[in-house]
C-alpha positions as CSV (number, residue, x, y, z in Angstrom):
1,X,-30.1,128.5,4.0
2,X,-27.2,129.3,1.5
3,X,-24.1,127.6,0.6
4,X,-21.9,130.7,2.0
5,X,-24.1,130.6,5.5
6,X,-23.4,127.5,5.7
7,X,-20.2,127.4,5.4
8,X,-19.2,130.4,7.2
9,X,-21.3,128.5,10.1
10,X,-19.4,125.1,9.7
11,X,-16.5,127.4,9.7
12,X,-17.0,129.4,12.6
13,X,-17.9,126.0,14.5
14,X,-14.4,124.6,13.4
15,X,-12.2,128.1,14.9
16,X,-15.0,127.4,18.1
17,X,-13.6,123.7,18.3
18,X,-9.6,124.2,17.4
19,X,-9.5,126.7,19.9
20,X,-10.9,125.3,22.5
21,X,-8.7,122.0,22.0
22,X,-5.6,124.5,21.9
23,X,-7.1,126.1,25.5
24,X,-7.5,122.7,26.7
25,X,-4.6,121.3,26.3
26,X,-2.1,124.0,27.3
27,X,-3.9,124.1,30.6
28,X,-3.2,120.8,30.7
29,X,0.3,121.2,30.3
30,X,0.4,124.1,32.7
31,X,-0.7,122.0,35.6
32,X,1.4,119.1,34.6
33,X,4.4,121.8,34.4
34,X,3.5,122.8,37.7
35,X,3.1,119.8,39.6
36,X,6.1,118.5,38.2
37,X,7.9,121.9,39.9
38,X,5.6,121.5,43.0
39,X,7.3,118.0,43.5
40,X,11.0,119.0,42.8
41,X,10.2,121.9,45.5
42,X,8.6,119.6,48.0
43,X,12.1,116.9,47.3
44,X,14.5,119.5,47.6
45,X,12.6,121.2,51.3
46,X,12.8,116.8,52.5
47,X,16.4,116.9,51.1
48,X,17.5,120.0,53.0
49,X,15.2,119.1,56.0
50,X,17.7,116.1,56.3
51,X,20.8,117.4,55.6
52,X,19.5,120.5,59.0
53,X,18.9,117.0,61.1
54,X,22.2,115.9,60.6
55,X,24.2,118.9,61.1
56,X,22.3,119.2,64.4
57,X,22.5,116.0,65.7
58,X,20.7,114.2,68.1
59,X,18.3,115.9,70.1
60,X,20.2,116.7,73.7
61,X,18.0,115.4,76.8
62,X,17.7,118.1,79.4
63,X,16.9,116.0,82.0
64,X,19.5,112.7,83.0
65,X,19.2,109.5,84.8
66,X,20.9,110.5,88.5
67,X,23.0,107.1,90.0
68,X,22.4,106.6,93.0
């Protein structure tokens, strides 16, 4: 084998490697991005769930305790 065959080879290997690390990581960071979002969503939905509840009140009963 040559010196320029061997270095295009170490080469390509290199551009294989760097972008494969670059893929890897910004996936990474996507998913953290989103779960981040995810839970901001799912605090603001228990937030507004809350806030319904108390605007509502207590839940009326139908059916009441007769004296007698």
């Amino acid at each position: 084998m040559s010196t320029e065959v061997l270095a295009i080879i170490i080469s390509a290997v290199g551009v294989v490697l760097t972008l494969g690390t670059s893929l890897f990581a910004a996936g990474a960071w996507l998913i953290r991005r989103f779960d981040d979002r995810i839970d901001a969503i799912a605090a603001d939905v228990t937030d507004l769930k809350i806030s319904v509840a108390r605007l509502e009140g207590p839940p009326r009963h139908l059916i009441t305790a007769g004296r007698g």
